[in-house]
VEXDO-613499 format. One record per residue (C-alpha): x, y, z; residue in three letters; residue number from 1. Coordinates in nm, 3 decimals. Layout:
// residues N
(site (X,Y,Z),ALA,NUM)
...
***
This chain:
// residues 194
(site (13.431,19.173,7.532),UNK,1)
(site (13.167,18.937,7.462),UNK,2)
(site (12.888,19.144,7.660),UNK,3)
(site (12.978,19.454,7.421),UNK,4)
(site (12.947,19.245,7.083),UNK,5)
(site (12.592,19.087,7.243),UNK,6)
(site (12.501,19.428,7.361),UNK,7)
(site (12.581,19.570,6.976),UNK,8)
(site (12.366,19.263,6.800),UNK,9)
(site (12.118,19.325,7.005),UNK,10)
(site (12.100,19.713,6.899),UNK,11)
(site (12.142,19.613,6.572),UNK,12)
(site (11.837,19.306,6.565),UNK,13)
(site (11.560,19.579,6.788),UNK,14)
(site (11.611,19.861,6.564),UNK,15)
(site (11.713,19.816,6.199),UNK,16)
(site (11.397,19.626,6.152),UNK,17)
(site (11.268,20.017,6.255),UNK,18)
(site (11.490,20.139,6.006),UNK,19)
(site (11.348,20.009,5.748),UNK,20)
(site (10.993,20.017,5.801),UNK,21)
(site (11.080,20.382,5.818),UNK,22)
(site (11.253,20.385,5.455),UNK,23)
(site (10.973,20.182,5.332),UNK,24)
(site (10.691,20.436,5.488),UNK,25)
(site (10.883,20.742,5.341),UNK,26)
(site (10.873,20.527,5.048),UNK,27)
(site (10.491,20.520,5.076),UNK,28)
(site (10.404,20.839,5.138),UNK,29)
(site (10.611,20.982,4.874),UNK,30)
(site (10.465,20.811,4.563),UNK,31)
(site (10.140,20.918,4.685),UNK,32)
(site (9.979,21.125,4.366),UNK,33)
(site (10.101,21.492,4.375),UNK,34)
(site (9.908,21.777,4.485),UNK,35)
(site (9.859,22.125,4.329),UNK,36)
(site (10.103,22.311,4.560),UNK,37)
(site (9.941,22.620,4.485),UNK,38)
(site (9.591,22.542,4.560),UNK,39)
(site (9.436,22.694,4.906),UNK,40)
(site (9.100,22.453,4.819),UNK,41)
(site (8.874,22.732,4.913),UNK,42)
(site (9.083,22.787,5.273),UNK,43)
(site (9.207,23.152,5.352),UNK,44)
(site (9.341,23.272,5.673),UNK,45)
(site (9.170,23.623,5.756),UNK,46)
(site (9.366,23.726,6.020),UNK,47)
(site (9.441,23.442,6.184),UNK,48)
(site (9.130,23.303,6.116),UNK,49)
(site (9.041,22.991,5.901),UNK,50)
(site (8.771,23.032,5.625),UNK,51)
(site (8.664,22.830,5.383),UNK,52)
(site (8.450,23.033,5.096),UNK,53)
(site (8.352,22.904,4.749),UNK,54)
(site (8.073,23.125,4.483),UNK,55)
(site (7.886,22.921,4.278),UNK,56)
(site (7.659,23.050,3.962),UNK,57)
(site (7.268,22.939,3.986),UNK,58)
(site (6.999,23.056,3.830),UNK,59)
(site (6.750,22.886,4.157),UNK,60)
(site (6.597,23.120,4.438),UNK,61)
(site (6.725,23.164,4.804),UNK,62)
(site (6.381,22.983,4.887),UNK,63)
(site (6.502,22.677,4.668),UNK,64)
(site (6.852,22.703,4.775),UNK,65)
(site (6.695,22.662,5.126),UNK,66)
(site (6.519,22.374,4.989),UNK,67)
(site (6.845,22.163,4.918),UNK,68)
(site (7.012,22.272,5.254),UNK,69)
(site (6.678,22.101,5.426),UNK,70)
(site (6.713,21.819,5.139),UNK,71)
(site (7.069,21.723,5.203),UNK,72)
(site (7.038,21.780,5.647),UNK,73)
(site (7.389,21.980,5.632),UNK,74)
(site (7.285,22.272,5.730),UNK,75)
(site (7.098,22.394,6.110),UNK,76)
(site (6.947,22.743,5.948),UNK,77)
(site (6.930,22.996,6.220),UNK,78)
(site (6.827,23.272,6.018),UNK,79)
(site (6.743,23.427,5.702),UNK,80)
(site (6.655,23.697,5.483),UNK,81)
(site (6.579,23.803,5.115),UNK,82)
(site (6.985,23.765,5.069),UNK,83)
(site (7.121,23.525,5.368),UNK,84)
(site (7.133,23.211,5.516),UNK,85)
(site (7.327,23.174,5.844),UNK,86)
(site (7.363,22.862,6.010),UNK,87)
(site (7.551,22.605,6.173),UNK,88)
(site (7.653,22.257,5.980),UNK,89)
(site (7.535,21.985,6.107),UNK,90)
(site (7.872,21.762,6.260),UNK,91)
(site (7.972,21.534,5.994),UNK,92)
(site (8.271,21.266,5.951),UNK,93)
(site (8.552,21.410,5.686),UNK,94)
(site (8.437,21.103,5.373),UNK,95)
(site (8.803,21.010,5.297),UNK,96)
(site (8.651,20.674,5.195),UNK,97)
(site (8.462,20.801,4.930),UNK,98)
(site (8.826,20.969,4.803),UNK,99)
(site (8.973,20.692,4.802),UNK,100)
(site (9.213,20.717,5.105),UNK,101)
(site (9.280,20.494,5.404),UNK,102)
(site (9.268,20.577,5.740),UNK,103)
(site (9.641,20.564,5.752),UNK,104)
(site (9.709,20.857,5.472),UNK,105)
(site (9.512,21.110,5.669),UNK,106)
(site (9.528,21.298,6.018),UNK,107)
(site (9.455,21.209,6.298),UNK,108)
(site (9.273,21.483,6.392),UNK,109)
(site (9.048,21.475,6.071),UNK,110)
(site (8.982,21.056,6.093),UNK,111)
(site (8.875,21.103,6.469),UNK,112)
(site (8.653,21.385,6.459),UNK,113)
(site (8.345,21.517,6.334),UNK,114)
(site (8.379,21.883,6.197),UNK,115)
(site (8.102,22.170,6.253),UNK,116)
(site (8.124,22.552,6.173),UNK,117)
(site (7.934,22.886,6.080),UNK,118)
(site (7.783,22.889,5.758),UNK,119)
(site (7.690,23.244,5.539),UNK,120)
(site (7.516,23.213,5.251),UNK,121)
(site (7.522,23.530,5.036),UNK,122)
(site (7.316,23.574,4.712),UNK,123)
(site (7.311,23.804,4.465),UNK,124)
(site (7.303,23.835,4.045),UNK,125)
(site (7.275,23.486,4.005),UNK,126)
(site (7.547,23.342,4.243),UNK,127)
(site (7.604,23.283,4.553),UNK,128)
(site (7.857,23.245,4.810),UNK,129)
(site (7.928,23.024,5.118),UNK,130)
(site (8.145,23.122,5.386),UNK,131)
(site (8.188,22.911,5.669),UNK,132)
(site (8.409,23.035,5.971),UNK,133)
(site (8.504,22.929,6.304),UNK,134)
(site (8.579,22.506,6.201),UNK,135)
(site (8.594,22.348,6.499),UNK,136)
(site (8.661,21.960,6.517),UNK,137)
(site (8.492,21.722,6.803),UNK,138)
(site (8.653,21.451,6.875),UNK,139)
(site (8.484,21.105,6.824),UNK,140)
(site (8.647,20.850,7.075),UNK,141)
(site (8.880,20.846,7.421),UNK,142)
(site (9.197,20.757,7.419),UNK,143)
(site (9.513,20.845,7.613),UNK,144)
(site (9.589,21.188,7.521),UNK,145)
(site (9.173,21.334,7.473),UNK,146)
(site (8.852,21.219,7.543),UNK,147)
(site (8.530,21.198,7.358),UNK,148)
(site (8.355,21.559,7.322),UNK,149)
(site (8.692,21.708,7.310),UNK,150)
(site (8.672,22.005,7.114),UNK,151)
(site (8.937,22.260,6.923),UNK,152)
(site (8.925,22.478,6.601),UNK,153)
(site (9.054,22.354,6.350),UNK,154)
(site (9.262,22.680,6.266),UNK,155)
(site (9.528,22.524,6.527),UNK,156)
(site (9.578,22.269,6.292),UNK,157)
(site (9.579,22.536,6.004),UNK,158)
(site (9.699,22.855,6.026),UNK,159)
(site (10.072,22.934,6.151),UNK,160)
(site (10.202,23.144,6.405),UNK,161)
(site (10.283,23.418,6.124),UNK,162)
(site (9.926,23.352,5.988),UNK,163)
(site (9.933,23.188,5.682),UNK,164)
(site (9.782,22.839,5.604),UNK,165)
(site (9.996,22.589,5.677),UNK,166)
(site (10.165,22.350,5.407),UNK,167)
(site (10.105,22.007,5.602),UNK,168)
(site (9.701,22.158,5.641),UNK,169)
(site (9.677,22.186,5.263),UNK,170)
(site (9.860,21.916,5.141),UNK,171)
(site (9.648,21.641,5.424),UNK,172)
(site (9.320,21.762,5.538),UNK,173)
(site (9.184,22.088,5.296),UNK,174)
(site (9.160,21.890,4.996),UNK,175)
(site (8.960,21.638,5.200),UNK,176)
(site (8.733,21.913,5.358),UNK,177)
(site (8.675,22.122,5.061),UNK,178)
(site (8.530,21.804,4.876),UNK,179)
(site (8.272,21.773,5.162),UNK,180)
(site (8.163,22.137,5.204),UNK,181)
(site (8.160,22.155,4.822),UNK,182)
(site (7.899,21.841,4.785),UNK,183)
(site (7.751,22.002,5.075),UNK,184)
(site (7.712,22.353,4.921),UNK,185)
(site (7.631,22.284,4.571),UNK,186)
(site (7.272,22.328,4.459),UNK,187)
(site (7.095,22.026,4.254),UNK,188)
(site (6.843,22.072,4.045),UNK,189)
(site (6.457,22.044,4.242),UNK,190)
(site (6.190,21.918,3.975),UNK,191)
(site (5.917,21.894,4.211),UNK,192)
(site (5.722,21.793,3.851),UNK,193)
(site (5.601,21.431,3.786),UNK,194)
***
């Protein structure tokens, strides 16, 4: 009899501690500000694909849009035409700092990797549009379960088995994404004047 009641205190001293960290931690994480549930951030899934693509109004050239691409170093340009850029962006760590998150209120997958993709950079009548397609995500570190270089697309983390984007996707790591690939993609103003 006494082995069962110091077999039950035990059970209860290892894991209500747990218990409550737990209650605290859903605590946490659900006064964390709300989100616009309806928002996509510039994410679409085109069939079964993830694709992020944002238009923008400017009044500057392709050659000067070019310009900032080179400015900023986001962008490896492949190719180009009187219309186009195509490209490849240049692997770069999601800035959740800057948003003013921790490393605890975001992925995994999107605090230990650096993210790369296709870029397409359309102009015409004044605007332009940015479509960047196959994400992919390299991982930055080893640990038990991958090792550094590890790469996947990011549309495994996205995009469900039916298709659509997925809910814990656009509530964690799109609106963390879209900021960087909009401060990537948006044209400042070059006065090359003194």
């Amino acid at each position: 009899m006494k082995s069962t009641y110091l077999i039950l205190i035990i059970y209860f001293v290892s894991f209500c501690p747990l218990l409550a960290i737990q209650s605290e931690s859903y605590e946490f994480y659900s006064s964390q500000e709300k989100i616009d549930e309806n928002s996509t951030y510039n994410f679409l899934s085109e069939d079964g694909e993830l694709v992020w693509q944002a238009i923008y109004d400017t009044d500057i050239s392709i050659e000067d849009i070019k310009k900032n691409l080179i400015q900023k170093g986001v962008l490896i340009i492949e190719s180009e035409t009187d219309n186009t850029i195509t490209g490849t962006i240049k692997p770069f760590d999601v800035s959740y700092k800057k948003q003013g998150k921790s490393s605890m209120q975001i992925p995994l997958y999107v605090r230990d990797s650096s993210f790369t993709g296709f870029v397409l950079i359309e102009i015409k009548d004044n605007r332009y549009r940015v479509t960047i397609r196959d994400l992919k995500a390299v991982y930055s570190f080893t640990n038990g379960l991958v090792h550094k270089g590890d790469e996947f697309k990011l549309k495994d983390f996205a995009i469900s088995s039916k298709g659509i984007l997925k809910k814990s996707f656009l509530k964690s790591a799109a609106p963390l994404l879209n900021y960087d690939f909009t401060n990537m993609f948006t044209t400042i103003n070059l006065n090359e004047d003194w």
